[in-house]
N, CA and C of each residue as an Amber inpcrd file, in Angstrom:
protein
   201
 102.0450000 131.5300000  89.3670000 101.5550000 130.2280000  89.0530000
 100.0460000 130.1930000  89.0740000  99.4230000 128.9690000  88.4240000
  98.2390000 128.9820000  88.5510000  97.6800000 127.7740000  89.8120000
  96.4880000 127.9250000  90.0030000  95.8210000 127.0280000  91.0620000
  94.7920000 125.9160000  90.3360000  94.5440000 124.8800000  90.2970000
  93.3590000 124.0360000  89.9750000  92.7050000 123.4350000  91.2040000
  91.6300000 124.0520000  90.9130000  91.0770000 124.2690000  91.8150000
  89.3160000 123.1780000  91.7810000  89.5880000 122.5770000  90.6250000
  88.3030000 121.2010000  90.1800000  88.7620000 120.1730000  89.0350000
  89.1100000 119.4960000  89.3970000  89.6050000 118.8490000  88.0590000
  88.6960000 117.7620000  87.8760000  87.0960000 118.0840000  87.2050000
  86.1610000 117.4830000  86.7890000  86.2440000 116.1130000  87.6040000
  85.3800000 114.8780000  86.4630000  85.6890000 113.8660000  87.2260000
  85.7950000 113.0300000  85.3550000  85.9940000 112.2720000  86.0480000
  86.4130000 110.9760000  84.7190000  84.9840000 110.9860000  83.9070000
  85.0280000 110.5020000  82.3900000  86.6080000 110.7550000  81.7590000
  86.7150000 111.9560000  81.4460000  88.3190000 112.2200000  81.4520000
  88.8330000 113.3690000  81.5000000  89.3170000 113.4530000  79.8900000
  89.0200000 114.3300000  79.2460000  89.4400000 114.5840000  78.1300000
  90.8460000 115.8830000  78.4630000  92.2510000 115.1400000  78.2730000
  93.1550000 115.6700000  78.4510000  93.6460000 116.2500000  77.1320000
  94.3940000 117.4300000  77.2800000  95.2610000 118.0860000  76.0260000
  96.3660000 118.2120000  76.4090000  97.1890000 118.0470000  75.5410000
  98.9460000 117.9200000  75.6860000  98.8630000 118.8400000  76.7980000
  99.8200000 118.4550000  77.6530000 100.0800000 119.0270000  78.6630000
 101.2090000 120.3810000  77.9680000 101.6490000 121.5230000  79.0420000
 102.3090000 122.4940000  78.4300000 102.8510000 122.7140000  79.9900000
 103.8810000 122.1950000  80.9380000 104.1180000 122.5530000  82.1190000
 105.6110000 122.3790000  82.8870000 106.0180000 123.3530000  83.4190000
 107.0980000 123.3600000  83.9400000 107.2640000 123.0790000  85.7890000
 107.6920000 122.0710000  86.0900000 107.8370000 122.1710000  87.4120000
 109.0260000 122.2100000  87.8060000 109.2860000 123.2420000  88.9900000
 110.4470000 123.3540000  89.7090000 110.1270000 123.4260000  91.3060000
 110.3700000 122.4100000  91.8800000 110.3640000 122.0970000  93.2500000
 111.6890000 122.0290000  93.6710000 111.1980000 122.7510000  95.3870000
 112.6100000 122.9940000  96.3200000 112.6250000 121.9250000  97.0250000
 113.2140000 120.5860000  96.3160000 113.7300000 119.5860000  97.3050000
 114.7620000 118.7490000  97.0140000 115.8910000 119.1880000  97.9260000
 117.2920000 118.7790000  97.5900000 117.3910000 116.8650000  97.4610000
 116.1870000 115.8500000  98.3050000 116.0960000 114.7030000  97.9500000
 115.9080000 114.3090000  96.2280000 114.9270000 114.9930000  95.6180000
 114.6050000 114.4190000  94.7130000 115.8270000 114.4560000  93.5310000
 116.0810000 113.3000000  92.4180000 116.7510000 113.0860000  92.0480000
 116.3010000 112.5670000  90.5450000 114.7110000 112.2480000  90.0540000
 114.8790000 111.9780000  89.1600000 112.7960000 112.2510000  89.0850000
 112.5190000 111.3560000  87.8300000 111.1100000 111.8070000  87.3230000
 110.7910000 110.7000000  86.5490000 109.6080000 109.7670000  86.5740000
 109.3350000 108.5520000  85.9290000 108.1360000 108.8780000  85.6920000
 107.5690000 108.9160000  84.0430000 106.2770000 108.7380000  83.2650000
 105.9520000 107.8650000  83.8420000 104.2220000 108.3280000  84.0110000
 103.6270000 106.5550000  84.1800000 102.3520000 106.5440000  83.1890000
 101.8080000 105.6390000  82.5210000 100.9220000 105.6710000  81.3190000
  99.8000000 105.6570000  82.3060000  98.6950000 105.7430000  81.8020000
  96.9890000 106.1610000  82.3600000  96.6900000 105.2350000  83.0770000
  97.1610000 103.6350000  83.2310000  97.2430000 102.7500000  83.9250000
  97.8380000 102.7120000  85.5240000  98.8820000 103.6870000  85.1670000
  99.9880000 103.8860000  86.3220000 101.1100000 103.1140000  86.3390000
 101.4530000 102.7020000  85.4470000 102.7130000 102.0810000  85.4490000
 103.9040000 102.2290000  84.8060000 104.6170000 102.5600000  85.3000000
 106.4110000 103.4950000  84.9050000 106.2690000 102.8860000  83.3210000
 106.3660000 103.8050000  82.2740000 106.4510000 103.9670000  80.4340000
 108.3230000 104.6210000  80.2460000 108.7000000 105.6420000  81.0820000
 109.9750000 106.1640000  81.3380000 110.0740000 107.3590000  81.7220000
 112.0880000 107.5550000  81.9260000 112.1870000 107.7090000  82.3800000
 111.9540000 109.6280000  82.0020000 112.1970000 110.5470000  82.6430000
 111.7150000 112.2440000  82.1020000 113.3050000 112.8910000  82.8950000
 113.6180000 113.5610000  81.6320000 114.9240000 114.1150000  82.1830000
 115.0110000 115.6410000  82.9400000 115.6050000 115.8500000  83.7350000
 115.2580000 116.3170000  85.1400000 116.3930000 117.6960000  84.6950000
 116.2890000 118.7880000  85.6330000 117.4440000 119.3470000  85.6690000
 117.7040000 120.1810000  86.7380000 118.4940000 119.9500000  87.9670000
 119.1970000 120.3320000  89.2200000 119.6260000 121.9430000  89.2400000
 119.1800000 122.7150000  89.8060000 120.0920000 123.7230000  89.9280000
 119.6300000 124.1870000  92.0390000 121.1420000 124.2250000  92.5820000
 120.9770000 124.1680000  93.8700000 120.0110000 123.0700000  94.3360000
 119.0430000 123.7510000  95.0910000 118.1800000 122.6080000  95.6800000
 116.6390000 122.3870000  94.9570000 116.4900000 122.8780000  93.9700000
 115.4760000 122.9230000  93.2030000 115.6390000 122.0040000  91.9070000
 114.9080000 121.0920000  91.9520000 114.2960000 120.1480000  90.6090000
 113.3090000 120.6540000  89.3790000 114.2040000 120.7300000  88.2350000
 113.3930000 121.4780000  87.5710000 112.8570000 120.4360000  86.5100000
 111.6310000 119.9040000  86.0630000 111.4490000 118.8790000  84.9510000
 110.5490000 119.9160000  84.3080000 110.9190000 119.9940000  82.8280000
 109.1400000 120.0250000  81.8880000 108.7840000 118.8380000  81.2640000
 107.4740000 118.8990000  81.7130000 106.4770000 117.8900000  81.5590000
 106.2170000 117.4240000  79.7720000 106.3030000 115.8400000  79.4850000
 106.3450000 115.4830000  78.2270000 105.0480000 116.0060000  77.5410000
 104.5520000 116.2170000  76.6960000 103.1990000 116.1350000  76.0560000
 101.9680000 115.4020000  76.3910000 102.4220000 114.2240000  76.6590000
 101.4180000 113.0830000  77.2190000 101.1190000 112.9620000  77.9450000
 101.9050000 113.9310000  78.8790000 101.8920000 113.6210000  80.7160000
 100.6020000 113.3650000  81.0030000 100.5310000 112.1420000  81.7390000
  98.8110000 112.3720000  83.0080000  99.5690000 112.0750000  84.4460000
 100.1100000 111.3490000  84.5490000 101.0230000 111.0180000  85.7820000
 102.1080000 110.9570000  85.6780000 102.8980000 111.9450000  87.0510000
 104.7050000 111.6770000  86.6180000 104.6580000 111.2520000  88.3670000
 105.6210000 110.9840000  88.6470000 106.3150000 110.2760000  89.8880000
 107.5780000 111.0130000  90.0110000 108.0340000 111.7450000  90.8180000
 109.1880000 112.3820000  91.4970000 110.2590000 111.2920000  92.5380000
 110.9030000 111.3110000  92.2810000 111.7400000 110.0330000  93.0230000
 112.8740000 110.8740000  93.7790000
């Protein structure tokens, strides 16, 4: 994996995101877009295997929320 290690400061000129996350936590259950504002746009479909949550990230992503 990689590390970011400065993520400038505003404004941020973002490019489609290209990212896969898989986290080991048997709570989480789902993944909600939120637009640049921060407020839930929808919902991001998720996929379970054992205790690991696997989502890839939409194109647009700037903020997702893990639930």
């Amino acid at each position: 994996g990689a590390r970011i290690v400065r993520t400038g400061r505003p404004p941020w000129r973002i490019a489609h995101a290209r990212a896969t996350l898989s986290i080991a936590n048997p709570a989480l259950t789902r993944a909600t877009l939120l637009d640049a504002n921060g407020y839930a746009a929808r919902e991001v479909a998720v996929e379970r295997t054992g205790e690991h949550l696997t989502v890839e990230l939409p194109p647009d992503t700037m903020y997702l929320v893990l639930h």
